[in-house]
N, C-alpha and C positions, 0 to 999 in steps of 0.2 A: 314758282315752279322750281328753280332752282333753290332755295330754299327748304323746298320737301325733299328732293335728291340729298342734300345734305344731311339731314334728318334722318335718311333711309339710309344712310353710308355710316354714320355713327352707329346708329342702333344696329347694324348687321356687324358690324367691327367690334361691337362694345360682349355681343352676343357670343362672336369667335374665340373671343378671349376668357368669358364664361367659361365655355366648354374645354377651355382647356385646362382651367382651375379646376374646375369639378373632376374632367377625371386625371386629375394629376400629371398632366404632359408637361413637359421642361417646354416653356417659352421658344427656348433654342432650337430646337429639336422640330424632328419633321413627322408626318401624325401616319395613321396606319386608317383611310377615309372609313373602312369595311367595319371594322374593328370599333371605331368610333360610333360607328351608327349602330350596330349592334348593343352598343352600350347604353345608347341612347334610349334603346327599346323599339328599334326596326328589322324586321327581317330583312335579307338583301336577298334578293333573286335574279338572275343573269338568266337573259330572253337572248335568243338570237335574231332578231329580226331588225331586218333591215333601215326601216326609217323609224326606229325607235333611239333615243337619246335615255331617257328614264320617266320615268312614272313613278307615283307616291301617292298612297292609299290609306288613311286612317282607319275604316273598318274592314270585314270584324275586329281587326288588327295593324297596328303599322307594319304597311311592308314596303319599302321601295325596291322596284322593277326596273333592271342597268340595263341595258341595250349593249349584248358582249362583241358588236362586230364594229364595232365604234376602237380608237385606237387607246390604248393603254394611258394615258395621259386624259383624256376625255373621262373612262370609266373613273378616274379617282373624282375628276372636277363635278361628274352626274352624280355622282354616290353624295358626295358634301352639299352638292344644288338640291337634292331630292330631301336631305337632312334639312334643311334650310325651311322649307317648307312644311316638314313635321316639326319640327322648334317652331315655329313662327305660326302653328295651325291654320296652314290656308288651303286644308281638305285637299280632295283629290285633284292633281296637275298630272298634265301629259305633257311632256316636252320631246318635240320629235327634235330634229337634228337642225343644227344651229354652225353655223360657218364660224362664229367667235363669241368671247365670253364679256361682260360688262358691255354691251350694247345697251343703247340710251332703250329700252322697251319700254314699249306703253303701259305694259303692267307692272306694277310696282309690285306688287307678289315676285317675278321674275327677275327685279331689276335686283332687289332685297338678298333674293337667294343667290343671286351672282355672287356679290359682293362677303357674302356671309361665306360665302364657300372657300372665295379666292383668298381671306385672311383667315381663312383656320388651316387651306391647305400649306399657307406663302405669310403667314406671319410680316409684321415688319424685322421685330426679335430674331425670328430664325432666319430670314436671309440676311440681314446683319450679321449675323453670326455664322453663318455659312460662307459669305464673302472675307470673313475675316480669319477666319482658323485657315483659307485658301491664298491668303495674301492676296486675293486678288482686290482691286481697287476697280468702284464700279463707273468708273468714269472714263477705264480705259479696258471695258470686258470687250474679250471676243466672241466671234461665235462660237466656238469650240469651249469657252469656259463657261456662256450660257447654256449650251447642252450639258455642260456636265454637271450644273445647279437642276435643270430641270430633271434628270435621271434621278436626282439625288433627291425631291422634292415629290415624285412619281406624276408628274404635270409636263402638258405640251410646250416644246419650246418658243411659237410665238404666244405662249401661254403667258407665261412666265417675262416674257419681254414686256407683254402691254397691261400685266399687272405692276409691275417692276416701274413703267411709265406714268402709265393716268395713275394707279391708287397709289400707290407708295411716293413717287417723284423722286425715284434714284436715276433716274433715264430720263432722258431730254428726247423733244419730238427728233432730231435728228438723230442721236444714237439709236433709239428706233426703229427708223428707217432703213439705216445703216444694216444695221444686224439685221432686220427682218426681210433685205436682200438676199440672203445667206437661207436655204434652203433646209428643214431638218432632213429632207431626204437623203440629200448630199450630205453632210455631214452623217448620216449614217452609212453611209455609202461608203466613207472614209473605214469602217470597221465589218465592209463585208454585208452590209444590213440590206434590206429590200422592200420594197412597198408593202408585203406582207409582213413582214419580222417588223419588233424595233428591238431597237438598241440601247442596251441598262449599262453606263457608265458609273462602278463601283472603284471610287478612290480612295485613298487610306484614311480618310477623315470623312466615310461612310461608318456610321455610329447610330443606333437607336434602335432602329429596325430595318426588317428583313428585308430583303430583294426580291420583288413579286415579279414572275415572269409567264409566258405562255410558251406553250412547245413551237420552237424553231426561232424561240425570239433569240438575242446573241446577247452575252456578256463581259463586258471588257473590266479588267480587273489589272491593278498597277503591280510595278516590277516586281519579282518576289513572292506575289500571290497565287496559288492556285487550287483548283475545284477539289473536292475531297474524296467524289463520289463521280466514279465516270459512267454508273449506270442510268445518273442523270441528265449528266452532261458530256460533251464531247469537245474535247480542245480544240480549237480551229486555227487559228494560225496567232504571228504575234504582228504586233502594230506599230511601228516605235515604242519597239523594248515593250510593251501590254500586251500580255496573254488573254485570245479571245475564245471562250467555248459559244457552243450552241446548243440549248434546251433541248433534248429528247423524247426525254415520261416526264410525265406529273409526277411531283413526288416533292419529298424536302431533301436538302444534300446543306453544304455547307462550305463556304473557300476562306481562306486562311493564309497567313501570309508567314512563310517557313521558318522566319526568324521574327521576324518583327512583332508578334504578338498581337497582331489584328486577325478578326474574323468577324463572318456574317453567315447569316443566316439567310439559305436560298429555298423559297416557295415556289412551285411550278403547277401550274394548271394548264388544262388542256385550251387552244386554240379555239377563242369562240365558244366558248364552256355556257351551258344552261343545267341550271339547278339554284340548289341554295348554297350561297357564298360559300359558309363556313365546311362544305364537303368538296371544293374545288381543288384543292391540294391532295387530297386522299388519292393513292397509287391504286393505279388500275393493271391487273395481272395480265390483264385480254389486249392490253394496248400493246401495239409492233407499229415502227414506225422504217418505211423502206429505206429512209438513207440513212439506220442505225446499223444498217446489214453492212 
């Protein structure tokens, strides 16, 4: 048994790495889940309903079905798990809602696409290289420095913790534990965030791609930087020395840093959004949102 686990962790590992040969992503680099599947030849459609995680459907057409009331970190890992299963053809899966990711499952279809997911979204390459362009040393991370990998990665923070542990072995069971004492709430908490919002941590060695957000989620961006476009966003206070807005309209806008020569690229969709992915950023004229008055 353990033996076929193995087997199933190569061959989903060996597959992530495929897919990023093929469509030309820097190793390094952190992947855009929508966009990836899209390329693959799936439509992406965003359901609101409640105990829905994702769905993946091969006829008449591939399409995988995200569950938008699931938390932002979740919809990158169902979009990749739902891919997993179109690469790997194992026909139509439902996957309602799941407390965590890499769970020993009975089905090996599930166990497969976990795994498949968590190394195309969490590379070994790109969090190496994410820890090191940050100086930080992963043997002495905090939790404030795992939040701001997993912002940077669009993955949940004990996401990123117990991929970071069991698949990779950059974490020990006790650092772990350590850090998975540590609350993502509260630490969003720390920049204003709320059980509805989250919280996108864009530091100056945010590179690739864009910053996908939801209206009222909040963005913290380092000294120096700020939003370009306030009909998107709204500046909200500063954090130690980090200017933090809050997402208003759907729309694109862009922040940028006054001297320093960085900037990004900011995507906003609406709150719980149903449709097809790729019209979720499009501005809506009819949208008023009350605490923009």
């Amino acid at each position: 048994m353990l033996s076929d686990k193995k087997q199933l962790i190569f061959k989903a590992t060996a597959h992530a790495e495929y897919i990023r040969i093929k469509f030309g992503i820097d190793q390094r680099a952190p992947i855009d889940p929508v966009s990836i599947a899209e390329q693959s030849g799936c439509e992406i459609r965003y359901l609101s309903l409640p105990s829905l995680e994702g769905m993946y459907s091969p006829k008449p057409h591939a399409v995988i079905f995200i569950g938008s009331e699931r938390p932002a970190g979740r919809l990158a890992f169902t979009c990749m798990h739902e891919l997993g299963h179109h690469e790997f053809k194992h026909g139509i899966r439902v996957d309602e809602i799941k407390n965590s990711i890499l769970s020993d499952a009975n089905d090996p279809r599930e166990f497969v696409a976990d795994v498949f997911a968590a190394n195309l979204l969490m590379s070994k390459t790109s969090i190496l290289y994410a820890l090191k362009t940050r100086g930080l040393d992963p043997q002495k991370l905090e939790p404030l420095d795992v939040f701001r990998l997993s912002s940077f990665f669009g993955v949940g923070y004990t996401t990123i913790i117990d991929h970071m542990t069991s698949m990779l072995r950059m974490l020990n069971q006790y650092q772990q534990n350590l850090l998975k004492k540590i609350k993502a709430k509260d630490l969003k908490a720390q920049f204003g965030g709320t059980p509805q919002s989250e919280v996108i941590i864009a530091d100056s060695f945010w590179q690739s791609r864009a910053v996908d957000m939801s209206v009222g989620d909040i963005l913290v961006l380092h000294k120096g930087a700020v939003v370009e476009d306030s009909r998107y966003m709204i500046k909200k206070d500063l954090v130690d020395g980090q200017p933090t807005y809050i997402a208003c309209s759907r729309g694109y806008t862009r922040a940028f840093h006054e001297s320093g020569g960085w900037a990004v690229n900011i995507r906003i969709a609406p709150k719980q959004y149903e449709g097809l992915a790729q019209y979720r950023f499009l501005d809506d004229p009819e949208e008023d949102f009350a605490w923009k008055k």
